[in-house]
Each structure stands twice: as C-alpha cells, then as structure tokens.
C-alpha positions in Angstrom: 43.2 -155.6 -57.8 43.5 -157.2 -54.2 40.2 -158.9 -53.0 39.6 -155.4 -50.7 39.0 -153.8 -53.4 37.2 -156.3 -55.3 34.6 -156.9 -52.8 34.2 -152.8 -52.3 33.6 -152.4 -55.8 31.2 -155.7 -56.4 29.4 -153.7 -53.1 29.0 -150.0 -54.9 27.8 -151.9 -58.3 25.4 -153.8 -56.6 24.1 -151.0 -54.2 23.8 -149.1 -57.5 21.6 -151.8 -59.2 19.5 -152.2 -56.4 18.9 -148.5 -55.9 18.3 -148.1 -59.8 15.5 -150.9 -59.5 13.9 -149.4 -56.4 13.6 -145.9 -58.0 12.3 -147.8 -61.2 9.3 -149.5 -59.3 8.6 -146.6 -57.1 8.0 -144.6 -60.0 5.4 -147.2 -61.7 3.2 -147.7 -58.3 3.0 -143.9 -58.2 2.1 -144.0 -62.2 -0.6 -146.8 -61.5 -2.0 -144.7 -58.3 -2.5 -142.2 -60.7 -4.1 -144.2 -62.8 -6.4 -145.8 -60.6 -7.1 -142.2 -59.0 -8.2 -141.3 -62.7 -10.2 -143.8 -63.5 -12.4 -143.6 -60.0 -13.0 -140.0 -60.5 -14.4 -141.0 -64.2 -16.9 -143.3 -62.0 -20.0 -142.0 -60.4 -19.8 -143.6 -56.8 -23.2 -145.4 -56.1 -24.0 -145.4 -52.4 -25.0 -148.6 -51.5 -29.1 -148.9 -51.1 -30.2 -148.3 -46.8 -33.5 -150.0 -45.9 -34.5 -149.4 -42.8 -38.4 -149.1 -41.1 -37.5 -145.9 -39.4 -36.6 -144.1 -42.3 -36.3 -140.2 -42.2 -34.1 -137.3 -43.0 -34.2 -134.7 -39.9 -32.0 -132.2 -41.6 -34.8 -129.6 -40.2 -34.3 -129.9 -36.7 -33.1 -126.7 -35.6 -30.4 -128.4 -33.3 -29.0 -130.2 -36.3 -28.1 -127.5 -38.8 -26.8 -129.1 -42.2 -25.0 -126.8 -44.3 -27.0 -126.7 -48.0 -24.1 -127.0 -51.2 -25.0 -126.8 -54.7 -22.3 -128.4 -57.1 -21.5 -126.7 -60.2 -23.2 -129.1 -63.1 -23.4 -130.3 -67.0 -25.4 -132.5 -67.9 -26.5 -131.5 -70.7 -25.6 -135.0 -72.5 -27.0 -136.3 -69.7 -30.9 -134.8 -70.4 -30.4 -135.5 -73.8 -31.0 -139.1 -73.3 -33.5 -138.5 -70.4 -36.8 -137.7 -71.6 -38.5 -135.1 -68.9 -41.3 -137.9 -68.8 -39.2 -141.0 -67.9 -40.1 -140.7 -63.9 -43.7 -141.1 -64.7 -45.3 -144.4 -64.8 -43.2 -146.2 -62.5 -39.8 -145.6 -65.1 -37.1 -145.0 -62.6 -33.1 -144.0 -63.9 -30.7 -147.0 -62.6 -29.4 -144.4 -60.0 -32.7 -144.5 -57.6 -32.4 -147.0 -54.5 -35.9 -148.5 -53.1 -36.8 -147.7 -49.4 -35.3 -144.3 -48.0 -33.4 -144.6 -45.0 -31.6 -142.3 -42.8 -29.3 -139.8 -44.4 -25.6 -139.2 -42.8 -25.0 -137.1 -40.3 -28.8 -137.0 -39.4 -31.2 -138.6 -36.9 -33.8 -141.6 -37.9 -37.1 -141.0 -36.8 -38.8 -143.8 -34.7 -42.1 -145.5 -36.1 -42.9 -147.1 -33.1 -43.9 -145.0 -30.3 -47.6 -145.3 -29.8 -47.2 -147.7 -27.0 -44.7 -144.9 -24.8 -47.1 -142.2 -26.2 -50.4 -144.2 -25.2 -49.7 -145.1 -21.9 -48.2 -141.4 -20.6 -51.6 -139.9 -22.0 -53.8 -142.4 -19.9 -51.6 -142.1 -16.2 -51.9 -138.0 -17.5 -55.5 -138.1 -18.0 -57.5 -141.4 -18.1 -60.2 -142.1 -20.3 -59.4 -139.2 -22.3 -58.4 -139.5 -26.1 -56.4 -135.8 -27.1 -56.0 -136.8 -30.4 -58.1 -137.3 -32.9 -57.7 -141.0 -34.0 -59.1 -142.2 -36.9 -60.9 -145.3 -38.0 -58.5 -146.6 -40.2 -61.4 -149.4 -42.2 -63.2 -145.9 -43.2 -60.2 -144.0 -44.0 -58.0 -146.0 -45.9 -60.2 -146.7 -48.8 -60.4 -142.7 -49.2 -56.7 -142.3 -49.0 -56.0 -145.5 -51.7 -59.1 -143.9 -54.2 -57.3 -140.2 -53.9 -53.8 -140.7 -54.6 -54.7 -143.8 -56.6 -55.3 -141.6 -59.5 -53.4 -138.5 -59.3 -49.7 -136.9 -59.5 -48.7 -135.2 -56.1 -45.8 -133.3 -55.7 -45.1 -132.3 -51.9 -42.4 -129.2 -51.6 -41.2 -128.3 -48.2 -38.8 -129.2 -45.7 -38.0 -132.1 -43.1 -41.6 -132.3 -41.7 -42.8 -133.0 -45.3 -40.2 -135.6 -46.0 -42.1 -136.8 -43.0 -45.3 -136.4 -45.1 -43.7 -138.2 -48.1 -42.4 -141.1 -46.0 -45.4 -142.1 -43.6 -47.8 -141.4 -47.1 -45.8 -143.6 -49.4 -45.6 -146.2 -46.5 -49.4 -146.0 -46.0 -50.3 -146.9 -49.7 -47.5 -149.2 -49.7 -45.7 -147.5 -52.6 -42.2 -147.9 -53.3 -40.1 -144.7 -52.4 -37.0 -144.1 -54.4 -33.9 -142.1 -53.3 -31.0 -141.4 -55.2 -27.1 -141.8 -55.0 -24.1 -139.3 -53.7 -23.4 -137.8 -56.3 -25.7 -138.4 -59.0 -28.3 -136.0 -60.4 -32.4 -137.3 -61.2 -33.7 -136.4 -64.2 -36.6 -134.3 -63.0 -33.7 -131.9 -61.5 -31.9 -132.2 -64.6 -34.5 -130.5 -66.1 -35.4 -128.3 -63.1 -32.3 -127.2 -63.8 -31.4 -126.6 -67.2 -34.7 -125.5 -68.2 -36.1 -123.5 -65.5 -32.8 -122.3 -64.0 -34.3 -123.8 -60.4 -31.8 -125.0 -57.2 -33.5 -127.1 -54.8 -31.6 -127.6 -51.0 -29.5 -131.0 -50.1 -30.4 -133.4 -47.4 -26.4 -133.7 -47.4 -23.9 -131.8 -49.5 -24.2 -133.8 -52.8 -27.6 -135.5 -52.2 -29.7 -133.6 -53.6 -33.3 -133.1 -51.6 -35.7 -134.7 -54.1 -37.7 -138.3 -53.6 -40.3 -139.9 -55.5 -42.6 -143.0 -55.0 -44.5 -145.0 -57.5 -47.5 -147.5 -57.2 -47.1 -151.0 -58.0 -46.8 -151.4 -62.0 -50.0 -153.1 -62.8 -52.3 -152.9 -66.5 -53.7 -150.5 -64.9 -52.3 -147.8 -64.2 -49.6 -148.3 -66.8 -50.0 -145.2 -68.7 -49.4 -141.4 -68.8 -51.9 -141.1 -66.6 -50.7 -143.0 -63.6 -50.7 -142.4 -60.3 -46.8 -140.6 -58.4 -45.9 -139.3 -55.0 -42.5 -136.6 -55.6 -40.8 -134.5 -52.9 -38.8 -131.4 -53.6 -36.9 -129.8 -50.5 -37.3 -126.3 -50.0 -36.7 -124.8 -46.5 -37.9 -121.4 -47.8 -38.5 -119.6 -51.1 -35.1 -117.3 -50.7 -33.3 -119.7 -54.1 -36.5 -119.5 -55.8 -37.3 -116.1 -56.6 -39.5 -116.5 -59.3 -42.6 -119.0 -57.7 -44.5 -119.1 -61.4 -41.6 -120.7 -62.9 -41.2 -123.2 -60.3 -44.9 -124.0 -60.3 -44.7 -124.5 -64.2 -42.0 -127.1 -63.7 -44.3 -128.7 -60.8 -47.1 -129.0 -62.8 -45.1 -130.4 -66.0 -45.4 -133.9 -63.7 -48.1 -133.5 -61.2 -51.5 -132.2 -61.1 -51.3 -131.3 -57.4 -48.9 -129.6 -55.6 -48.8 -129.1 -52.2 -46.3 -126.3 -50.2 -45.2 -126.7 -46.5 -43.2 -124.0 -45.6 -42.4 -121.5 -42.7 -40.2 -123.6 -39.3 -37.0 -121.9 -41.0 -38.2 -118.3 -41.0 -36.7 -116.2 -38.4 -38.0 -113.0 -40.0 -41.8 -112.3 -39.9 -41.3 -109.7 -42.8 -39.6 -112.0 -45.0 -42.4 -114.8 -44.3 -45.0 -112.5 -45.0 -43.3 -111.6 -48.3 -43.0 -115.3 -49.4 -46.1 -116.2 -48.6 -47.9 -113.3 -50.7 -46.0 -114.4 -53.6 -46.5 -118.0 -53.0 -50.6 -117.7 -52.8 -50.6 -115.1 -55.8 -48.9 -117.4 -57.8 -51.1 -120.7 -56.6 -54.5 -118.4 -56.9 -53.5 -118.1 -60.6 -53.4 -122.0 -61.2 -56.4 -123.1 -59.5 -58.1 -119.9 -61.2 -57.4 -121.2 -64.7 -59.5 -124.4 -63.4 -62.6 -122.3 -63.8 -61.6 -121.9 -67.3 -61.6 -125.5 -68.4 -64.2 -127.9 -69.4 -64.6 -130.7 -66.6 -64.4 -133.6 -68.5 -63.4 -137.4 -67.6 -60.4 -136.5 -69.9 -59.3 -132.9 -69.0 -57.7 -133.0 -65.0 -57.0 -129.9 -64.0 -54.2 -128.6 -61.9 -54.2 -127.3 -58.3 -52.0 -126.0 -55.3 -52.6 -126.1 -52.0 -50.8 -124.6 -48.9 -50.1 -127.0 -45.5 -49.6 -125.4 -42.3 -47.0 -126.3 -39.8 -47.1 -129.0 -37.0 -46.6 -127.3 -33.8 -43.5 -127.5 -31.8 -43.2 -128.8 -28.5 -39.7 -127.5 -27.3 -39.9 -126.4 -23.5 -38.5 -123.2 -22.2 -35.3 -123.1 -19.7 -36.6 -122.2 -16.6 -33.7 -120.3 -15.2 -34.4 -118.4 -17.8 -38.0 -117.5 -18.5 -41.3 -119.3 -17.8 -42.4 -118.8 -21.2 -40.4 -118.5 -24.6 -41.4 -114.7 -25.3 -43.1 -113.3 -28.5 -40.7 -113.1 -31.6 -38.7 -115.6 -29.5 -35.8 -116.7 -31.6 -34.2 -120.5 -31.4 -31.5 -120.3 -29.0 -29.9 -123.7 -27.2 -29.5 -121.9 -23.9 -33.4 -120.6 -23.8 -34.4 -124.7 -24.0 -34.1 -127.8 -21.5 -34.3 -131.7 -23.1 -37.5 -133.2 -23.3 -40.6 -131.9 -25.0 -44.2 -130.9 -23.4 -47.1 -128.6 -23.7 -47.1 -126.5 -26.5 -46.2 -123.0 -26.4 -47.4 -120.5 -29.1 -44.2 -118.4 -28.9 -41.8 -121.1 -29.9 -42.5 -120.1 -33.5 -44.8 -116.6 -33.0 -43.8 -116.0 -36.7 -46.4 -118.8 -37.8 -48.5 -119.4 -35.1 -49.4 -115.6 -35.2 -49.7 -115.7 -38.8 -52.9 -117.5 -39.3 -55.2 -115.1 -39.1 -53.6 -113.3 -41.9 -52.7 -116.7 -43.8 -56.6 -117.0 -43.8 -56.6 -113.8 -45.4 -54.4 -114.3 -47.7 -56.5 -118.4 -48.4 -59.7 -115.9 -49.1 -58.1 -113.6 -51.3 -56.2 -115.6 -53.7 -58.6 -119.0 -53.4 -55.8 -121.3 -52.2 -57.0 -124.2 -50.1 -55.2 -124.2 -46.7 -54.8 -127.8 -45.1 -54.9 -126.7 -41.6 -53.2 -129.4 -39.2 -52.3 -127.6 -36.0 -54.7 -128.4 -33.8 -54.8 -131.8 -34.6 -50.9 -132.4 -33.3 -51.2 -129.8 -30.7 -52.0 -132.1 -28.2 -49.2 -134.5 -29.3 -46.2 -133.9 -27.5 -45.4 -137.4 -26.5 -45.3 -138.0 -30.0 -42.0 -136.6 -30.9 -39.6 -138.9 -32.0 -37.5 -139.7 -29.0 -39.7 -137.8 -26.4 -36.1 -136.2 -25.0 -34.4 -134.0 -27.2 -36.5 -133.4 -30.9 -39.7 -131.8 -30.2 -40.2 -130.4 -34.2 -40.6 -134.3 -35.8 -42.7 -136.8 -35.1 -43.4 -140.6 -34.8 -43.9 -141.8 -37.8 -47.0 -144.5 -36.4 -49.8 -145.0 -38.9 -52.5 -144.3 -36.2 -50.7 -140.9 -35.3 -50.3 -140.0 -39.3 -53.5 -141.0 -40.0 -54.8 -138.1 -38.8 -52.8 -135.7 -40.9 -53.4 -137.4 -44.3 -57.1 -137.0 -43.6 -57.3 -133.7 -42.8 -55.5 -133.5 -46.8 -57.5 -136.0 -48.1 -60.5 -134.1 -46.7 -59.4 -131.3 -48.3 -58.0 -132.4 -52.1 -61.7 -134.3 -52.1 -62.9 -130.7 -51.5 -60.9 -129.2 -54.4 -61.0 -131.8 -56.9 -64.7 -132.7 -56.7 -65.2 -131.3 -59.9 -62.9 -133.5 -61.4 -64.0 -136.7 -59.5 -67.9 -136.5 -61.1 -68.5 -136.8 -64.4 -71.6 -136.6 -66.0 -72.0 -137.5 -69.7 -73.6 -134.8 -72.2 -76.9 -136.4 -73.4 -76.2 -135.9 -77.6 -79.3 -137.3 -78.2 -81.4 -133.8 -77.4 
C-alpha cells in the first residue's frame, strides 16, 4: 500500500475513534443530567429565609392582581408524623423561616412614614390631630396581658396580613413563614381532614403565617399563647363556614374574620356575610352554655370591618367615583386623598345592615373605619397604593385597640374568676 493510502486510511480509523468517543461521552453527560434533574425534583427547594423591617405581602392591591393556584397534594405520610398540635407552643416544622418579608412579584410596605404623614397634616391644618393617637405607656400593657394568654387566628386578606405583621411586631413575637413549595402542618390537616383550600400569596406559597411568644416556663404548655393567619379574600372556596370554623377553633380560641375589599357583587357579599355571622353566632352562643371557670376558655369569633380606601377619582372623568362604582385603572389618577364613600359602596353602604346582622346573630363587630378615615397620608407610598397602610406603631396602635377594646369586652367572663366558697 503506497503511503497515500496509508495516511488516508490511518485518517478514516482515527476520525472513527474519535467520533465513537464523542458519541460515548455525549451520551453519559445526558445520562448524568438526567440524573441530577431526578434527584432535584426528589428535593423540596427551601427558599432561602428574607428579613427585612418592611415586611408585607400586598397581593390585595387591586392594581396588583396575583393569580391564586392550588397544587394537587399527598401528604398523607406527611400528617402521619405531624401531630395536628405540633404548631402550638412555640413547636415550629424545620420548613418555617423567622421574620416575613416581602413576597415575589409584590410590593413591601413602608414602616416608616409618620414623619412624611406628620408634617403634611400640620401645613394642612395646624394644631389639629385627625387621628386618634394613642398613649402607647397605657396601651401596651393591655395589648401584652390580651394576647399574652390566648390563641388568635386572624382570616382575611392583604390588609390582615397587615394586622398579623404590625401585631406580631408590637408584642415582639417571632412570625414564621414557610417555603415554596412546602406544605405547614395546620394546612395539612385543613386539608385532609376538613377538605378546606385556602388562597396563595404566590402560586405555591401557600397564604398561612403564624407567630409564637418567646419560649419561656411559662407559657410552655398547651395552653400558650399563638398569633395564625389564614388568607382568604372571600368565602367563594369555602362553602361550608362551620367546617372551617371547627378547624379554627381546633387551635385558637378566637378567631377573627376580615373580609369584603374583593367583592364586586353586593348580593354575593350579602350572602357571605349571612352565612359567616350565622355560623359565628352559633360559637359564641355555646359560651352561654359553659361553666366560666379559670380552667374552661371558651371560644369566640368576631367580625373586623374594612379600612377605608383613599384612591382619588380621574377627573376627566367624573368628580366623584359613582355608587356601585367598580375598580377600573382609567376612573383613577396616582396619589391618594380624601376619602370617598363610593370607592367600595358595597361595604361602606353595608354597615347599617352589618349592624343588623352583629344584633341578630351576637357577633362582636370591631369597627375601625372611622379611625383610618382621616388617614390618607398614611398609605404606604402616598403615590400609587391607597388600600395598605404604613405599618408605624403609632398609626397601628390605634387599630389594635379598638380590638383589644373589644376581645376585653367579649372575653370578660373568662378574664374574672371568682372561686366557689365550698365551705357553705
């Protein structure tokens, strides 16, 4: 063979070797992708812990729609070795993150706008307080004492994640939010027992929170004290309100509801709410039943009214938003301002009948309305939000006493105790 040939033939055999190893290795990194794809979707993926003092999950706003998703589930392994009770008493699953942060895709709320607030209500009107401030060295003590030495579960939507955040951060609890991905155990059994869906602050996060006080002697026992928060922006994946007040009241021993800024129907508000208080008026009936004892705490549910809105109409288009006025981005202009009782008719003109309705069934209404009507250079950017607020201590504080004021009310019975003289 003349050395041509040779050399084309050395050429092919070596071309061929080369090509053989190539499709050899190409075929193992695709194997080991696999693998390594596998393996991670075996893994539940931990988001990493977000601290920051704003906080806030403004999923609610009405310019900042996030789509709810509910994930098919099994976990019925899972609740097997999670005992119902294990949230209680400061026993937290390794999937819950201290200090609640922003969510993704939403806007933080701003903690620090008294000074902005304070100074546009004095050049507006000097000498003039509009809100009713309160004296924190009088209140506090109240507010430590209350929830101190009871279970609350708030259920509601954005504004009372609001409620859960500025409250937990007032009694200096520690607030607890958990992974992408991963289900608590109190939903678990929500869940699987009670067949109950609660909304996402994201798709895959589901909408619950809880806080805990400080583990101490103390309060280390079954009967210590818990903060929860279940989101629910209205009652339309809930249709049966007994069973999810049964699961509420496995855990706490007050539960307070917050609903109505998502309704865009007055019928189907009015509906809600008549089941809602029919069901509550049942619980705090049964208290009547019971003997008041030191050792016997009874349950009870309670209604919160909205904070107001201060969105401000487009002018172009009408001086004021008109009655049964329905959120549209064209009707509005940036920045927020005096209150209009149109922007949501559907509660505003609703209280009368709420009222009613309080009477009837005997559920407590914590009314907080005209507290924050007055407030809207309190929102949390002053521009473009003008549903949330703040989230200052001295604007709060007036919100968590008027429900202080009003659980002290409800559960007075259950605060006295006086001992039956056995010696006749």
């Amino acid at each position: 063979m003349s050395g041509p040939k040779k050399s084309r033939q050395r050429f092919t055999e070596t071309r061929h070797i080369w090509f053989t190893y190539k499709s050899m290795f190409s075929v193992g990194l695709v194997g080991l992708i696999i693998l390594v794809v596998f393996q991670l979707s075996q893994t539940t993926i931990r988001a990493p812990a977000k601290e920051l003092p704003t906080g806030g999950a403004s999923d609610d706003n009405p310019q900042l729609r996030v789509v709810s998703a509910v994930a098919a589930f099994d976990d019925t392994e899972k609740l097997k070795l999670v005992s119902p009770q294990q949230l209680s008493c400061n026993m937290l699953p390794t999937n819950s993150f201290g200090e609640i942060g922003s969510f993704m895709g939403t806007l933080t709320f701003r903690p620090n706008c008294a000074a902005r607030a304070l100074l546009q209500d004095t050049e507006q009107q000097p000498n003039i307080n509009k809100l009713a401030f309160v004296n924190e060295t009088q209140f506090l003590p109240d507010l430590l004492s209350l929830f101190g030495s009871h279970k609350v579960a708030l259920v509601g939507d954005s504004l009372t994640v609001q409620h859960f955040e500025t409250l937990s951060k007032r009694l200096n609890w520690r607030s607890h939010w958990f992974a992408h991905g991963s289900t608590p155990p109190r939903i678990l059994r929500a869940r699987q027992h009670y067949h109950l869906e609660f909304s996402d602050f994201i798709p895959g996060q589901v909408g619950y929170l809880v806080a805990t006080s400080p583990a101490t002697p103390a309060n280390a026992n079954r009967n210590c004290a818990q903060l929860e928060y279940f989101k629910i922006r209205d009652l339309q994946r809930t249709k049966n309100v007994t069973q999810l007040l049964e699961f509420l009241l496995e855990e706490s021993d007050i539960v307070i509801f917050n609903l109505g800024v998502h309704y865009r129907a007055r019928i189907l508000y009015q509906w809600d709410m008549q089941q809602l208080f029919q069901a509550c008026g049942v619980v705090n009936q049964q208290n009547q039943n019971q003997s008041q004892n030191i050792y016997n705490k009874n349950k009870y549910c309670l209604f919160r009214e909205a904070l107001p809105q201060h969105t401000q109409p487009n002018k172009k288009n009408f001086d004021m938003f008109p009655t049964n006025w329905r959120y549209n981005r064209s009707d509005t202009v940036r920045g927020c301002g005096v209150f209009q009782p149109t922007v949501n008719s559907i509660i505003f003109q609703s209280r009368d009948w709420l009222t009613k309705l309080s009477e009837t069934h005997g559920v407590p209404v914590i009314r907080v309305m005209d507290e924050f009507v007055e407030a809207h250079r309190w929102h949390s950017d002053g521009i473009g939000d003008c549903t949330h607020y703040c989230q200052d201590n001295m604007l709060w504080d007036i919100f968590h006493k008027k429900v202080v004021d009003v659980i002290m009310q409800v559960t007075l019975a259950d605060m006295i105790y006086v001992p039956v003289d056995t010696k006749g």
